[in-house]
C-alpha positions in Angstrom: 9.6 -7.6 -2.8 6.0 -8.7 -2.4 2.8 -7.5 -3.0 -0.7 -9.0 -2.4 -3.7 -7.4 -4.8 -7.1 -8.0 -4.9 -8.2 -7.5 -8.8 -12.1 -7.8 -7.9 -11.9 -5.2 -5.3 -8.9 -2.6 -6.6 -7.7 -2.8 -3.2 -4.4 -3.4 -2.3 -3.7 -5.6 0.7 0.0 -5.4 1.1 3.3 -4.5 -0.3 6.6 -5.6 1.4 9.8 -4.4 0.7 13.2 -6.2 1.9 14.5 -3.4 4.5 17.8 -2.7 2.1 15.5 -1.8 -0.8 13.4 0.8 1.0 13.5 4.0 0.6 14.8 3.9 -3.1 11.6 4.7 -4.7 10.6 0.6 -4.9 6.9 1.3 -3.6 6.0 4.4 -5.0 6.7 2.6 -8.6 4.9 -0.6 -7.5 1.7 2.0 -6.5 1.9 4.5 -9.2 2.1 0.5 -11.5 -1.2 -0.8 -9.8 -2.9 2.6 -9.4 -2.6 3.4 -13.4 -2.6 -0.2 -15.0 -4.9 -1.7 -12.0 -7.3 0.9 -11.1 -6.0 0.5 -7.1 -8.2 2.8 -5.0 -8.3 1.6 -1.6 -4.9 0.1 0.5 -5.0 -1.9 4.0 -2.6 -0.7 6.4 -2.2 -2.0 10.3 -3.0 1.2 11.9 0.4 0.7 14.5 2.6 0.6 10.9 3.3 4.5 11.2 5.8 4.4 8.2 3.3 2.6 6.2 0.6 5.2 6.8 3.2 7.8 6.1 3.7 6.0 3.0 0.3 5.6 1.7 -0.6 9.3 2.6 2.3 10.7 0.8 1.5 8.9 -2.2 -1.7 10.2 -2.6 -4.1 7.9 -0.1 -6.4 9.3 2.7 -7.5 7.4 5.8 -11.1 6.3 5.5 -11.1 3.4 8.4 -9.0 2.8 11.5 -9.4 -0.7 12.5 -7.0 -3.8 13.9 -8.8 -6.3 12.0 -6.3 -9.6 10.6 -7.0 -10.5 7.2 
């Protein structure tokens, strides 16, 4: 599990999760964790990653920009 955070900004960059640990409710506690203790508010998603999208909608995020930048 990894995560990259931006404290400054409350913007999360990434969160990656070894593909045996997904699905059991790993990332939704790492959000909830930096949305409540962090103040998170924005996330930056690849717009080809559907299940990341997926993920970030479900869990309470909304699509402001649809870019392919690198960071």
């Amino acid at each position: 599990m990894n995560w990259i955070f931006s404290h400054s900004s409350k913007s999360l960059r990434n969160v990656f999760l070894h593909p045996n640990e997904i699905g059991k409710g790993y990332g939704k506690q790492i959000i909830q964790l930096l949305i409540n203790n962090f103040g998170v508010n924005t996330v930056h998603v690849n717009k080809d990653n559907e299940n990341a999208k997926m993920f970030y909608l479900k869990n309470g995020f909304s699509i402001v920009n649809d870019t392919n930048r690198q960071f």
